[in-house]
N, C-alpha and C positions, 0 to 999 in steps of 0.2 A: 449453363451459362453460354449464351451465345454475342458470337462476339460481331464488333460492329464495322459495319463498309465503311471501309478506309483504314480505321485502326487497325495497327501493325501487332502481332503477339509478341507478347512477352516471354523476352530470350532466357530462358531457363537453363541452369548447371543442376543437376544432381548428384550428390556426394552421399554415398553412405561405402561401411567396408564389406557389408555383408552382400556379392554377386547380385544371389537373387532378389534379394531386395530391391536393389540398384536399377536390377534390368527390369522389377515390375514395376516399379514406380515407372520408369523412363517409357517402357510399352502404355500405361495408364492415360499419362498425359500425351503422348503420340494418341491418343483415340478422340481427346478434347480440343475444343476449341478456345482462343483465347492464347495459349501458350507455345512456345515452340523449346525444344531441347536443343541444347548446341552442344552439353557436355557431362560428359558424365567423371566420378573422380573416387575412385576406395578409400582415400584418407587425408585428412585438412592439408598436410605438405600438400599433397596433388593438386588439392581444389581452391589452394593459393597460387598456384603456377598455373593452372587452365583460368583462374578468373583472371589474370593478369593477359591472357590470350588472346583470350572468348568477348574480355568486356562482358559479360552477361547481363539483363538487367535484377537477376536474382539468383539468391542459392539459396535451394531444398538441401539444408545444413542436418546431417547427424551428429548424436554429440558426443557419442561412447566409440573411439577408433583407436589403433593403434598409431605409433609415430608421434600425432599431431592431434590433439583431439578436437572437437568441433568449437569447443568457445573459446580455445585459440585463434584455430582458422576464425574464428568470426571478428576477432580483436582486429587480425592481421589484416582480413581484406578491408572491414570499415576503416583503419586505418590508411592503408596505401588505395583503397579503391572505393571512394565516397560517395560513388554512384550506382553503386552495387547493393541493395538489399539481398538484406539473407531470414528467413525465415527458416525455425528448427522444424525437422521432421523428425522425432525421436520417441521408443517406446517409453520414456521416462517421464513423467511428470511432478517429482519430486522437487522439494525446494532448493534440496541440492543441485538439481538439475536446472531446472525453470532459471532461478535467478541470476548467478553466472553469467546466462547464455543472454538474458537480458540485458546485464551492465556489459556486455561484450559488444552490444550494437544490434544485437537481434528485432528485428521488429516484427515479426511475427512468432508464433510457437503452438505447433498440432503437434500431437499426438498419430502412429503410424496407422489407427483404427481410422481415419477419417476418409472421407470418401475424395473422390476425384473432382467433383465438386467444389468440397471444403477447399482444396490447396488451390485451384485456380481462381478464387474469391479471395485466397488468400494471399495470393503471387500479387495480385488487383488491388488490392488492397494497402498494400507495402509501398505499393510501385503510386499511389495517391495520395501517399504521407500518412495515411493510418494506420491502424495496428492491426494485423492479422494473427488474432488470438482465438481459438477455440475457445467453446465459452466454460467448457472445464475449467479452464486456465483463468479466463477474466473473473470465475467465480473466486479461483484461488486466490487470483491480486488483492482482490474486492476484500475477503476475508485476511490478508497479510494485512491491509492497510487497516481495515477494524484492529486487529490487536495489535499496532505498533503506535495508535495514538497515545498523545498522551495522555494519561489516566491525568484528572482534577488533582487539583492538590487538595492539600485536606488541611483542616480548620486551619484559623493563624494560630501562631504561637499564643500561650497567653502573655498581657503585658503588665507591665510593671512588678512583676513578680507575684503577680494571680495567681493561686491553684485553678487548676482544671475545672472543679466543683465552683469554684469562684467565678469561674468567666461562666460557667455554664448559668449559674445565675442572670448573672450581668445581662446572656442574651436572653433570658426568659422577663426579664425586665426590660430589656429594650425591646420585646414583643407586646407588652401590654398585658404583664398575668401581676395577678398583687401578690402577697406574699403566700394563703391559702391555697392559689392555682398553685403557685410553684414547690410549694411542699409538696400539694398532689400529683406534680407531675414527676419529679423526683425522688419522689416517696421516702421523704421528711417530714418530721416536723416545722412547725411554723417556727420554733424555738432556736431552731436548725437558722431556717433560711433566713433570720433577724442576722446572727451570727454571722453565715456567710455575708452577709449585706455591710454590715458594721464592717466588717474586715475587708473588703472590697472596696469602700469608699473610703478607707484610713490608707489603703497604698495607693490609692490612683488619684486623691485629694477630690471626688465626687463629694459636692456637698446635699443631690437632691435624687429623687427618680429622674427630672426631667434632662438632669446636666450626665445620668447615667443611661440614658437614650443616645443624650449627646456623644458621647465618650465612646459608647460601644460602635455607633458607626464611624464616628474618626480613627477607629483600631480598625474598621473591615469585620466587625463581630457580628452586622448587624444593616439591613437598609437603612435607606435614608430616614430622618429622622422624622412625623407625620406633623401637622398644623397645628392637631388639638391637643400638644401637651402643656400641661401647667404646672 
């Protein structure tokens, strides 16, 4: 990433507890363009008192430390300091982990394998108003938000006190099958499906097929009702 005449880098805090870590992140981005370090911190207390400092425009947030852990610190500084992005840097990408750090005000989240690259696209990125997600991570969201939709509901209740077999009729006659199809689909007799029919038009007061067309889509059993019934 090379950065542009005139544009100022991006003031960077790095926090992690682990030294070397600290200091090779901090030496990585001293070799990049685009970003500058102002501060470096071993644990969320510290890196709530240097962003309070430094003003930084971001923090390379870890999330496993002692004292303070990182999606504290990240509650704390969004809270007292709104101008500050913080992007996680952390070997974890667990949902325990990820999501936390997310409702904490994180707007970004790499993983420690990323390159030097990655985090300063990612610093840029935060600092734009978008998300700087590894696409691990987006693929993670992507699949949270698949299984947390809601699943369909499932058929209506039946009404008027229909059995199941009953309504299930009702909608095979609100589809257009005569009594034959719907034995055969249900693997009855036609003796049967007279039976269910009689007893289905005596609780719901159906006096025809046409008005049991009608009936099943006024319950939601069924679409609307077609032109050519008689």
């Amino acid at each position: 990433m090379t950065e542009k005449a005139g544009e100022r880098p991006a003031r960077v805090v790095v926090v992690d507890d682990q030294t070397v870590v600290r200091e090779g992140i901090v030496m990585l981005l001293g070799l990049l363009p685009g970003v500058e370090v102002v501060g470096a911190a071993g644990d969320g207390e510290e890196a709530v008192r240097l962003v309070a400092e430094v003003a930084p425009d971001v923090v390379l947030m870890d999330l496993r430390m002692p004292r303070c852990d990182g999606v504290e610190a990240t509650r704390r500084i969004r809270a007292e300091h709104p101008a500050t992005q913080v992007v996680v840097l952390t070997t974890y990408a667990d949902d325990a982990s990820l999501f936390p750090a997310l409702r904490a005000g994180a707007r970004g989240y790499l993983t420690k394998d990323a390159g030097g690259d990655e985090i300063v696209r990612a610093v840029h990125s935060v600092l734009c108003g978008d998300a700087g997600l590894a696409p691990s991570i987006q693929r993670r969201l992507l699949e949270r938000l698949s299984e947390s939709e809601p699943r369909r509901a499932g058929p209506p209740e039946p009404p008027d006190g229909l059995t199941t077999r009953e309504t299930e009729v009702l909608v095979l006659i609100a589809e257009g099958l005569d009594n034959h199809q719907i034995a055969s689909r249900l693997h009855v007799s036609t003796a049967t499906v007279k039976t269910h029919i009689n007893n289905l038009f005596a609780k719901s007061g159906i006096k025809d097929r046409a008005q049991a067309v009608r009936y099943a889509y006024g319950k939601g059993l069924a679409g609307p009702p077609g032109g050519c019934i008689t």
